[in-house]
N, C-alpha and C positions, 0 to 999 in steps of 0.2 A: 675708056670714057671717063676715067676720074684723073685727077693729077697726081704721079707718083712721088709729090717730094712732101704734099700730105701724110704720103702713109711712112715716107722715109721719118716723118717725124712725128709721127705717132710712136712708131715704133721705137727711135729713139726715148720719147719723153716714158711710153712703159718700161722702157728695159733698164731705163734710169733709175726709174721711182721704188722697184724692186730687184735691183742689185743683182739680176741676171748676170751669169760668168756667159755672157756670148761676146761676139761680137757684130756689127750691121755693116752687111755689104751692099753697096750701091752696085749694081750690076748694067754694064754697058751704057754709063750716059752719056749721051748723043750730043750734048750742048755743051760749052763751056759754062754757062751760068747753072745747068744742073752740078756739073762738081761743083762751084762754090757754094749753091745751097746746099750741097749735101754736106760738103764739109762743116757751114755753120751750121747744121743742127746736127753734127755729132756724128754723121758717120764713122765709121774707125776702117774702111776699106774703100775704096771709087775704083772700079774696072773702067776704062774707055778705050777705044780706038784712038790709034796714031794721030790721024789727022784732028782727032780732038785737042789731043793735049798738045798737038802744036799751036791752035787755036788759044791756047791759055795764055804761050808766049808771045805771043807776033800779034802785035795788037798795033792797027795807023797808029793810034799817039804815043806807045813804046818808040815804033820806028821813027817818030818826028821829035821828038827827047832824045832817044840816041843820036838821031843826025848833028842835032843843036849841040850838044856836049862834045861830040867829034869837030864839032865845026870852032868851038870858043875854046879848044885844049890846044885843036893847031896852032889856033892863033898866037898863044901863048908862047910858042917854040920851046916846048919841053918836051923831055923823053921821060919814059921811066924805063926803059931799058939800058 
């Protein structure tokens, strides 16, 4: 019933403030926007599922920017091979 990225960074800002030798795992986040908050307030670990972190990469407007960049390189008739 409360929000875990609260206590992700609580526990971050303590662990900070008193130079604790640990480290904070974020354990099974289910969303791709929980790894990035976890990451900006400091995590130093993110456990997730597959289908998550494929979620990180594969995003519509990555594939519509790739498409575009594939589309104006052909056009060019360059190789880099």
């Amino acid at each position: 019933g409360s929000d875990g990225m609260n206590l992700i960074a609580d526990i971050c800002t303590i662990y900070s403030n008193y130079k604790f030798s640990t480290e904070v795992l974020v354990a099974s986040a289910r969303h791709p926007q929980h790894f990035v908050d976890a990451a900006l307030l400091g995590a130093d670990v993110i456990t997730l599922p597959p289908v998550t972190l494929a979620q990180l990469y594969k995003h519509p407007l990555t594939d519509k920017g790739l498409a575009a960049f594939l589309s104006d390189w052909e056009k060019t008739g360059q190789s880099i091979t």
